[in-house]
KEMAR-281673 format. One line per 10 residues: number of its first residue (from 1); for each residue y negated, x, z of C-alpha. Coordinates in steps of 0.1 Angstrom, whole numbers. Layout:
# KEMAR-281673
NUM) Y/X/Z; ...;
# end
This chain:
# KEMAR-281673
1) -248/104/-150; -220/94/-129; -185/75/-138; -178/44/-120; -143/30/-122; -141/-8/-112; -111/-28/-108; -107/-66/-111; -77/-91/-99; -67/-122/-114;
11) -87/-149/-102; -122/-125/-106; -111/-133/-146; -98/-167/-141; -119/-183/-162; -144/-174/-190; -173/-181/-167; -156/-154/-142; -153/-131/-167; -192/-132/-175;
21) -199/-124/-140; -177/-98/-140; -190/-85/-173; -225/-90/-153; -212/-61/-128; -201/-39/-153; -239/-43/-169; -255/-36/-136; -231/-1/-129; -242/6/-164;
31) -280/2/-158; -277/24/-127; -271/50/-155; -233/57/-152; -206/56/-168; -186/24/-167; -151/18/-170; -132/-18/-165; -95/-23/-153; -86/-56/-155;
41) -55/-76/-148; -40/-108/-162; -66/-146/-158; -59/-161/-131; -16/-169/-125; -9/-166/-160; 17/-138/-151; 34/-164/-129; 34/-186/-160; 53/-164/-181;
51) 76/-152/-156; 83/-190/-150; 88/-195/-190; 114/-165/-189; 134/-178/-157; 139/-211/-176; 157/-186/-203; 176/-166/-181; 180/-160/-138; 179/-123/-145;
61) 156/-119/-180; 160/-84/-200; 136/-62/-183; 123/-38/-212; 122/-80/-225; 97/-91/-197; 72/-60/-199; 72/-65/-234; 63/-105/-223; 39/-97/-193;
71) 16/-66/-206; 3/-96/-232; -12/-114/-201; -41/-84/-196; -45/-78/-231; -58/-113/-235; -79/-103/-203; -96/-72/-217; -100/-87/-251; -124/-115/-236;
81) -139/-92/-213; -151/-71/-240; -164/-97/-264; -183/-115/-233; -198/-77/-230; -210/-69/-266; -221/-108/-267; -244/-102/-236; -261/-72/-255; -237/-38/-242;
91) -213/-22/-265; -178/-19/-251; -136/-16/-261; -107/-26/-251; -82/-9/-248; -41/-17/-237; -23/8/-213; -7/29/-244; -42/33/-263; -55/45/-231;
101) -29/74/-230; -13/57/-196; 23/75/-197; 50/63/-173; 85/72/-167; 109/52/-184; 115/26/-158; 113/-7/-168; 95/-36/-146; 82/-6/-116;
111) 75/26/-136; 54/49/-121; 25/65/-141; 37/105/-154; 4/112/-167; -29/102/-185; -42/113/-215; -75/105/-212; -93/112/-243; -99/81/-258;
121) -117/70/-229; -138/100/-229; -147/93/-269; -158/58/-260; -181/68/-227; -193/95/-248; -203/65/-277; -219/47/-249; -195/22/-249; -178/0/-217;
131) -143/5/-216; -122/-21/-207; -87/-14/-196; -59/-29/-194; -43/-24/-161; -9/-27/-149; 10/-14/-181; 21/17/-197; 42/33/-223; 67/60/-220;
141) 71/91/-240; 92/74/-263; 70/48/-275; 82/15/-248; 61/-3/-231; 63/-3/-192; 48/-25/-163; 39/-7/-130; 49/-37/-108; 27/-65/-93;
151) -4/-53/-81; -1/-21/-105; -35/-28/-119; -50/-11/-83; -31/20/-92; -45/19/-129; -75/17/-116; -73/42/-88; -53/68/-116; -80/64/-141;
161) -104/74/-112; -86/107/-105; -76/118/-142; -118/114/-148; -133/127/-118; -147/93/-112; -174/94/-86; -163/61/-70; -131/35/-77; -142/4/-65;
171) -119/-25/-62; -134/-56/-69; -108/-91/-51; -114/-126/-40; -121/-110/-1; -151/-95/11; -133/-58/23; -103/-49/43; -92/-70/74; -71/-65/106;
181) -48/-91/92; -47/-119/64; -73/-141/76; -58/-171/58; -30/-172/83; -43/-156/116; -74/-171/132; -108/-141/146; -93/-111/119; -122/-88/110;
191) -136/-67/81; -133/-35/86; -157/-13/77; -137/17/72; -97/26/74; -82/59/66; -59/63/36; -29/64/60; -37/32/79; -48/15/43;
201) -12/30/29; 9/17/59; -6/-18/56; -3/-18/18; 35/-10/23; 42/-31/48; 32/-65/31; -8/-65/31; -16/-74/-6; -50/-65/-10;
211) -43/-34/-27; -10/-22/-43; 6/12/-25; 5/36/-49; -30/32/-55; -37/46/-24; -8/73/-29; -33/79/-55; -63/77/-38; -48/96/-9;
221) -36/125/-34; -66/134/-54; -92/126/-24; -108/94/-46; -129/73/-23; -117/39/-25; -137/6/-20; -124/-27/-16; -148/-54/-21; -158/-89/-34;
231) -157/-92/-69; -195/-111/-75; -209/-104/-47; -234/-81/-33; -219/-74/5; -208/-38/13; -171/-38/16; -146/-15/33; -143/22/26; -109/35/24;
241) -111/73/32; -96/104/48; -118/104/80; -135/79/95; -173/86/105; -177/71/133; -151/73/165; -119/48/164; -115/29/194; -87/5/186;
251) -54/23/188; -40/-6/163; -62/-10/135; -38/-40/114; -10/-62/118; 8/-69/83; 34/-94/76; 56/-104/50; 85/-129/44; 115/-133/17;
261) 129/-103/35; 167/-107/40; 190/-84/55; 225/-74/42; 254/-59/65; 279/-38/59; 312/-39/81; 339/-9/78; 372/-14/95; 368/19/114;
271) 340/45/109; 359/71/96; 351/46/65; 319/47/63; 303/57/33; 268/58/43; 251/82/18; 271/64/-6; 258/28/-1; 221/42/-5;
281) 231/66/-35; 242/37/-59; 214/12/-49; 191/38/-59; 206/47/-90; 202/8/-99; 164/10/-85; 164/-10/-51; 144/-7/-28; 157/-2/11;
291) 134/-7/37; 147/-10/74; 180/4/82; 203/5/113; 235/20/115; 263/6/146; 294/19/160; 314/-7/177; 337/-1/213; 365/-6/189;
301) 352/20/168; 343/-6/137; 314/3/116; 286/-12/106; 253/-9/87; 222/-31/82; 190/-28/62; 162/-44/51; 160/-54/8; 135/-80/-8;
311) 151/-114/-11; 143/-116/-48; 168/-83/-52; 197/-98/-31; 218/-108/-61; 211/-73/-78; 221/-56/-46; 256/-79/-37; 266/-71/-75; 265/-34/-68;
321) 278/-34/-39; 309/-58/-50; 315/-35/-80; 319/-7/-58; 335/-19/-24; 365/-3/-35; 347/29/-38; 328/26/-5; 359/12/14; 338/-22/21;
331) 354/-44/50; 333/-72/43; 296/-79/33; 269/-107/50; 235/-112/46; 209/-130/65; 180/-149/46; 145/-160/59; 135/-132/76; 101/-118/74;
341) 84/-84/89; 59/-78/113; 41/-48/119; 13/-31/137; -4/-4/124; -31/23/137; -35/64/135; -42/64/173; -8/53/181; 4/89/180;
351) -13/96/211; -12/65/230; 24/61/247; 31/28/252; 19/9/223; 54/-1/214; 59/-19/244; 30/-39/242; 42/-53/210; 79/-57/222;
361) 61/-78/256; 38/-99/236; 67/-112/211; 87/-115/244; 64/-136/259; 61/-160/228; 98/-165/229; 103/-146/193; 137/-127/190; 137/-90/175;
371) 164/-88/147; 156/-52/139; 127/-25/140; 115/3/127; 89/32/136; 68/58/126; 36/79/136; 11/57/133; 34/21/128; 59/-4/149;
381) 78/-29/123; 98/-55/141; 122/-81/119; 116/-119/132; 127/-151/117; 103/-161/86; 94/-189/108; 81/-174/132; 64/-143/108; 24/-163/115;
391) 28/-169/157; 42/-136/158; 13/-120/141; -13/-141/156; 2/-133/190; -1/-92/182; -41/-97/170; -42/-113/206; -28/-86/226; -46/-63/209;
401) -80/-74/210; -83/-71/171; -107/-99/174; -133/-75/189;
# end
């Protein structure tokens, strides 16, 4: 008898006739003779509700306030799931993040899972039961409860998966598999029927929502084959794995993009000033997140430095670095809104020279000005206006043949 771990977004529980198809799956993994367990999130965008109801409060609500107010979204989720179960004949429970031993660190609003203690679940698949779980929250050793960020009911799912020796982690979304890019903005993207966990992480990162990045940290880490996959229907999706079986051709596999990016500059009189290590020490001690950066010496030896922050922590990241621009000898501070990022990813780029300038040409040739970029092994970010974030990624599927 094997364990099956299946994971399902908002809208697949929207409404209660959802949630009887996706108490349907459940039914059929458990007449293949395994082992079912459920990870749910919150119906539909009843998360967006409440986080509307506590912005109407405050512009910066209490954080250990809001996980408190946003774990009650999937408990109402895996409380109707469970009835729908035991009224269609299966026995199942439901159980929140804290009865199903999920332990975070005690970071409020992003916490990242410590450990699981698993043996509740256990009891109940012993029973026979379907366990429903509720994804995207935690507790902490101390007894609070913590949210894992949006999207954290993938890495529920995909931690559950690991901490039982799951035999497959399927998660179940309103798209049919992994594409080469969102096909609700760029016209000819494909499924793909496989991507390796480094691809699938890089993409995830880089603004591709169909699966939160630390589930495939997770994934990645304890070797969990990972499927992503329509929610009610039967079509294969796409495999997310360490090796691909069959030989990659494309040296780009994805384009992602994202907007609400901003980027905030920091301007020193002369760079003897410059507090680098500094900057990037206290926004990390107040937990934000830096993404591109790019440090500049003027030829009247100014300095300067830029990076790359969420536009939804600007505020939290001027406040910081206001209280200490004493400290950091700060000249003077900008930032730029409506920006987005656009990236190209694919494993084969490490051997293929060249790839970069294909991307730089094909922006070029759309008239789209580079603000910044960024690169690794296997991925080219560029920084354009948030205007131009869907021409510019439309314009890399093109002059990659992603299409094909």
């Amino acid at each position: 008898m094997g364990l099956v771990v299946l994971k399902f977004g908002g809208t697949s529980v929207s409404t209660v006739d959802k949630i009887g198809k996706t108490a349907d799956q459940a039914i059929y993994e458990k007449k293949q003779g395994n082992r079912v367990i459920i990870v749910v999130s919150a119906m539909g965008k009843s998360t967006d509700k409440l986080v509307a109801m506590a912005e109407e409060i405050s512009e910066t609500p209490d954080k250990r306030e809001m996980d408190m107010l946003l774990s009650t979204g999937e408990q109402i989720t895996i409380a109707l799931l469970a009835m729908t179960l035991k009224e269609k004949g299966h026995d199942a429970i439901s159980l929140t993040g804290w009865q199903a031993g999920i332990e975070t660190e005690a970071v409020h609003s992003n916490a990242r899972i410590a450990e699981i203690d698993s043996s509740r679940i256990e009891s109940a698949l012993d029973l026979g039961q379907i366990v429903v779980v509720a994804g995207f929250q935690g507790f902490t050793s101390d007894g609070e409860i913590t949210t894992l960020g949006r999207g954290g009911s993938d890495t529920t799912a995909v931690a559950i998966a690991s901490a039982l020796n799951a035999e497959k982690c399927a998660i179940c979304t309103d798209v049919v598999g992994v594409f080469t890019t969102d096909p609700r903005y760029v016209k000819n993207a494909q499924k793909l029927e496989q991507i390796t966990y480094d691809e699938m992480l890089e993409l995830a990162n880089l603004g591709a929502g169909v699966l939160h990045p630390r589930s495939v940290e997770y994934a990645k880490n304890f070797r969990i084959p990972l499927e992503v996959r329509a929610s009610h229907e039967k079509e294969p999706g796409t495999m997310i794995k360490e090796d691909l079986t069959m030989e990659n051709t494309k040296v780009v596999r994805g384009i992602a993009f994202e907007d609400q990016i901003t980027r905030v500059t920091i301007h020193w009189k002369q760079k003897e000033a410059m507090r680098v290590s500094k900057v990037f020490t206290k926004l990390a001690e107040n937990n934000i997140d830096v993404d591109i950066i790019i440090q500049g010496i003027t030829g009247l030896g100014h300095g300067n430095l830029s990076f790359t922050i969420k536009t939804s922590a600007l505020l939290a990241t001027l406040a910081v670095l206001e209280e200490s621009k004493e400290l950091l000898q700060i000249e003077k501070l900008e930032s730029e809104q409506e920006l987005a990022k656009v990236s190209i990813v694919g494993s084969g780029m490490v051997s293929n020279p060249g790839v970069a300038a294909q991307m730089f040409e094909a922006l070029t040739e759309n008239n789209i000005p580079i603000k910044m970029i960024s690169t690794s092994e296997i991925k080219v970010s560029t920084v354009v206006s948030a205007r131009n974030m869907v021409e510019a990624a439309q314009a890399l599927h093109d002059q990659f043949e992603l299409d094909k």
